[in-house]
C-alpha positions as CSV (number, residue, x, y, z in Angstrom):
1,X,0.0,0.0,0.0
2,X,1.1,3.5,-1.0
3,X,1.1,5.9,2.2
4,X,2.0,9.9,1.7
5,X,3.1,11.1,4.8
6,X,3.1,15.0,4.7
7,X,5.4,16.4,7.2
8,X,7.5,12.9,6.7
9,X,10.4,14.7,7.8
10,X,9.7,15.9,11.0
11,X,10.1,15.0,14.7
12,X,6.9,12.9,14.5
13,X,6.8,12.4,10.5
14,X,10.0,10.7,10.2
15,X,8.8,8.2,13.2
16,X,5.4,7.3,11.1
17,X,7.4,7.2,8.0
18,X,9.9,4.3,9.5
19,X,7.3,2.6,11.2
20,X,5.2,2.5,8.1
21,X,7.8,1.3,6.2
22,X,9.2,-1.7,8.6
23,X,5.6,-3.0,8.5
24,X,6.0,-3.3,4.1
25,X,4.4,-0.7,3.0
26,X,5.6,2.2,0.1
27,X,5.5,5.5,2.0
28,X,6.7,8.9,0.4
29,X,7.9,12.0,3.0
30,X,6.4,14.9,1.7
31,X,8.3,17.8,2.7
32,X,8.9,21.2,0.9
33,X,12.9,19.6,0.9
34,X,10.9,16.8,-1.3
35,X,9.3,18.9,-4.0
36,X,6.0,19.4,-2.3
37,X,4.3,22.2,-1.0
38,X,1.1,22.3,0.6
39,X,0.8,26.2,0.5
40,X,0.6,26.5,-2.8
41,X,0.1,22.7,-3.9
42,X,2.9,22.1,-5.5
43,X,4.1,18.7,-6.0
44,X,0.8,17.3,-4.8
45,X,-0.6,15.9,-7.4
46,X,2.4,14.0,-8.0
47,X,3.4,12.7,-4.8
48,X,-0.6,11.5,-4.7
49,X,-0.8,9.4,-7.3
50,X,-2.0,5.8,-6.6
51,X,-1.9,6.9,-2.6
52,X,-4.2,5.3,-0.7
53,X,-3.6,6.8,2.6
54,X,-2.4,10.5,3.6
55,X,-1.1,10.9,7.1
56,X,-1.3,14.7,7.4
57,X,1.8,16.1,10.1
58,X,2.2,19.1,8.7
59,X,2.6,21.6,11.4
60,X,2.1,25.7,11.4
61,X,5.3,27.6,11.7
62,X,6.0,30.2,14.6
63,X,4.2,32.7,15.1
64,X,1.5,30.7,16.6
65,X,-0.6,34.2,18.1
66,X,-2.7,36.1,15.7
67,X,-4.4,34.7,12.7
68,X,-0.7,33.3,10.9
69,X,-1.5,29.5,11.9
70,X,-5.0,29.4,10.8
71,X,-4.3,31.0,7.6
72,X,-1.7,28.4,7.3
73,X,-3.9,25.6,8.2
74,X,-7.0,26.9,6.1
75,X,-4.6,26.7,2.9
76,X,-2.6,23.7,3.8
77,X,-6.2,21.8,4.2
78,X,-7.5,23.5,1.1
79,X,-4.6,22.2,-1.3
80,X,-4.3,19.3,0.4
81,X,-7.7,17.8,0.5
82,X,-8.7,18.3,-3.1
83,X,-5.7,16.6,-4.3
84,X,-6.9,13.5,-2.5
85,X,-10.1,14.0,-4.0
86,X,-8.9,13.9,-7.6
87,X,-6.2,10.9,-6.8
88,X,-9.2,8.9,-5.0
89,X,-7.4,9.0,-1.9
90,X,-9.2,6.0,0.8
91,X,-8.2,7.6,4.0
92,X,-6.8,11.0,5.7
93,X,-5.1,10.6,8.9
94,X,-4.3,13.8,10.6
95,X,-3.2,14.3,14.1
96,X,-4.6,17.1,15.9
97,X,-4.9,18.2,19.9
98,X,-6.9,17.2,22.8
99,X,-8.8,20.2,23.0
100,X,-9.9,21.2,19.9
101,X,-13.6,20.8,20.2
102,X,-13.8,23.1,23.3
103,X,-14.2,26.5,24.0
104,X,-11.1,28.1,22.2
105,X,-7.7,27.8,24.0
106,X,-5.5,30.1,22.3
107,X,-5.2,31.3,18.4
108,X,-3.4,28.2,17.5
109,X,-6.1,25.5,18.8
110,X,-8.7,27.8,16.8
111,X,-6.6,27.2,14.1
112,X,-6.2,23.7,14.5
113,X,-10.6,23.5,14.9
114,X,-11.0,24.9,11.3
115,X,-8.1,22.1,9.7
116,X,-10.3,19.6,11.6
117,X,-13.5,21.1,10.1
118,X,-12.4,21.0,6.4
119,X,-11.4,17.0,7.2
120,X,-14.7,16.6,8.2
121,X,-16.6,18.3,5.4
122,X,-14.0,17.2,2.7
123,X,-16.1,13.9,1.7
124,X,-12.9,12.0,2.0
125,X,-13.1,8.9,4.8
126,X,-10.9,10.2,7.5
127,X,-9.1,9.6,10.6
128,X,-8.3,12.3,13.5
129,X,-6.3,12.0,16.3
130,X,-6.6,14.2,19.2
131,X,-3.2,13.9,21.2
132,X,-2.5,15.8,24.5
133,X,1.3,17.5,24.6
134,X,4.3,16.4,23.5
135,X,6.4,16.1,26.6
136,X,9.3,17.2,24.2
137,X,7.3,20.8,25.0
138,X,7.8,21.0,28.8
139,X,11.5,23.4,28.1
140,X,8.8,25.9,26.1
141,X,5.9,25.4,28.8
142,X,8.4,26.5,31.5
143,X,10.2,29.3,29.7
144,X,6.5,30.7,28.6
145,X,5.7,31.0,32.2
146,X,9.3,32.6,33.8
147,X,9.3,35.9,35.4
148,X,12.9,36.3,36.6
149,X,14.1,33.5,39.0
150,X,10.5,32.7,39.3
151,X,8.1,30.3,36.9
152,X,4.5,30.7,37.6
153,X,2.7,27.4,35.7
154,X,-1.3,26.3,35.7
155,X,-2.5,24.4,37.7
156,X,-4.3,22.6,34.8
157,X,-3.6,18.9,34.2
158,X,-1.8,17.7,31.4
159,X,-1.0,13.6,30.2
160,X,2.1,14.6,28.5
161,X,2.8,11.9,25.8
162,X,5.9,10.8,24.5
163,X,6.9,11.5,20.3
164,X,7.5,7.7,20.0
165,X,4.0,6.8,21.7
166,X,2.2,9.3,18.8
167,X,4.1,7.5,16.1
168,X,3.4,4.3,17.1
169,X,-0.9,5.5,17.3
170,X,-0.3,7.2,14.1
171,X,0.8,4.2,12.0
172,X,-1.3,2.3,13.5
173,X,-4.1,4.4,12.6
174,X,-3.1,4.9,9.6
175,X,-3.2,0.8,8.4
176,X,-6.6,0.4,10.1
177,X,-9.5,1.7,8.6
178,X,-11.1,5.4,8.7
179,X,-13.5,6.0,12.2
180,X,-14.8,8.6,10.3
181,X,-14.7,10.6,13.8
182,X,-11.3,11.2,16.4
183,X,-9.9,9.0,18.7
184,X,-7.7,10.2,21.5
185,X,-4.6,9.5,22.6
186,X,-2.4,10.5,25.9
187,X,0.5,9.9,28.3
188,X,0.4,7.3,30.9
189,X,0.3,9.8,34.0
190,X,-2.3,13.0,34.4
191,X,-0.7,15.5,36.6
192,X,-0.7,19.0,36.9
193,X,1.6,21.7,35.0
194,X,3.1,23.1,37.7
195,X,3.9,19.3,38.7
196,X,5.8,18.2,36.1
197,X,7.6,21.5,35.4
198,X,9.2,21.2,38.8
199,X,10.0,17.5,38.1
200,X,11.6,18.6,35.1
201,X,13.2,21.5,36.4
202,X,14.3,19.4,39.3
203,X,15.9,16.9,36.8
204,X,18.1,19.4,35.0
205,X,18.7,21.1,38.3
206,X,17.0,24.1,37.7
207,X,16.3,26.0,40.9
208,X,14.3,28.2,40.0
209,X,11.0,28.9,41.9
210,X,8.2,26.9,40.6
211,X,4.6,28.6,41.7
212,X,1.2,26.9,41.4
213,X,-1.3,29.1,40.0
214,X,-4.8,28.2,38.3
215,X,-4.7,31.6,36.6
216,X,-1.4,31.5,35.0
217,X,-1.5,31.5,31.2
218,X,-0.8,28.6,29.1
219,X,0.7,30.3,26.0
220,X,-1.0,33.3,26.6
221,X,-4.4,32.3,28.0
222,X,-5.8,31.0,31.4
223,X,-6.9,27.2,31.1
224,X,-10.0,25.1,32.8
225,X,-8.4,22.7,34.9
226,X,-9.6,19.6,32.3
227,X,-9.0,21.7,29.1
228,X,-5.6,19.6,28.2
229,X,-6.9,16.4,28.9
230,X,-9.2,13.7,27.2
231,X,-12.7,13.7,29.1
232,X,-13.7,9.9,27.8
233,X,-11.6,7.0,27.2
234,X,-8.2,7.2,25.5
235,X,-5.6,5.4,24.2
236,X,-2.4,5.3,26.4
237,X,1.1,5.4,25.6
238,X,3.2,3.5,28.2
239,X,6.5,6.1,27.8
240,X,6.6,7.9,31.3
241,X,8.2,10.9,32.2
242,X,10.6,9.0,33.7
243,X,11.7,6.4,30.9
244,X,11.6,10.0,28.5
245,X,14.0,12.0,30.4
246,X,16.4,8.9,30.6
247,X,15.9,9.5,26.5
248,X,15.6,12.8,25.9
249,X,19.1,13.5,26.8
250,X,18.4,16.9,29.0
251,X,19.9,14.9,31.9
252,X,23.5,14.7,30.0
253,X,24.5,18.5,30.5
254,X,22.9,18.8,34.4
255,X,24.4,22.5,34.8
256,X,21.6,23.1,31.9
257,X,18.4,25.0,32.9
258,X,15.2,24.5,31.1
């Protein structure tokens, strides 16, 4: 089976793109480094042909305030979508965020609501996956909430998930058949912002005063304590923070602060 994997080259994409791949299947990275670019549609069509799956990765670039990420994921979808259309593409897979479907976060999960909207009123049999944050975030999460030798984090929970435990739900998504809806996926543990900021912090030996605060933004707007999390049942990866750090390679250089 042919797969397209746009965004094939990226921290997640080139995961999917080897997993996909060990299991026998012919998968193409799509990548603007590969001839093909969503914004304008170029290389598409050709990348497309005799697809039968398209795991969409691609990601917005910085910034992610204002309306630069929907514009982005209004065109991406746009071009994207109607070359599957005309290549008779049987399933899109796109991963997405936990969130999405409630009250708007922040710009960007606004942004990601309307890519998720043109999926669903494209006509092509899809797939979306909802995933909470990237634990691979938690150095941004910290330095977003730092006011001198303090960082003030939300007390909102999180189920930070691990990149290798999103590939392995994404190619494994992408071989079944389309739900035609979103399934969720998460981390193994739910704790709270602040928590696992400290732990982090305290893992790099970062001493830096870590404050608690239900009102402290989360990339520039207060969060309802659930807003990060999945509300119904989810998938759950079995890479703790624990098992990541010992991966991530932070702990190497322990003068480092986050």
């Amino acid at each position: 089976m042919k797969i397209l994997v746009i965004g094939g080259t990226g921290r997640i994409g080139s995961k999917v793109v080897q997993r996909l791949r060990d299991a026998g299947n012919e998968v193409l990275a799509a990548s603007p480094d590969t001839g093909v670019n969503i914004l304008t549609g170029e290389g598409l069509d050709a990348a497309m042909a005799g697809a039968s799956v398209v795991v969409d990765l691609a990601n917005s670039p910085p910034p992610y305030t204002g309306d630069a990420a929907l514009k982005f994921f209004r065109a991406a979808g746009e071009h994207i979508l109607a070359a599957e259309k005309k290549a008779g593409v049987k399933q899109h897979v796109a991963l997405s965020i936990v969130g999405t479907d409630r009250p708007g976060i922040n710009d960007y999960f606004i942004a990601k609501a309307e890519q998720e909207r043109l999926i669903r009123e494209s006509g092509v049999p899809y797939t979306i996956i909802h995933s909470t944050q990237f634990f691979d975030f938690l150095p941004g999460i910290i330095e977003s909430g730092t006011d001198g030798d303090t960082v003030r984090l939300s007390s909102a929970l999180v189920q930070l998930i691990a990149a290798d435990d999103v590939a392995d739900a994404v190619s494994r998504n992408a071989l079944a058949p389309p739900v035609n809806g979103v399934v969720e996926i998460a981390g193994p543990d739910r704790v709270s912002i602040a928590d696992v900021g400290k732990r982090f912090m305290d893992a790099v030996h970062d001493t830096r005063e870590v404050v608690s605060d239900a009102q402290a933004p989360y990339f520039g707007m207060p969060l309802d304590r659930d807003a990060l999390v999945p509300l119904g049942d989810a998938w759950k990866g079995s890479i703790d923070f624990q098992r990541w750090f010992a991966q991530s390679g932070y702990g190497k250089d322990t003068s480092a602060n986050a």
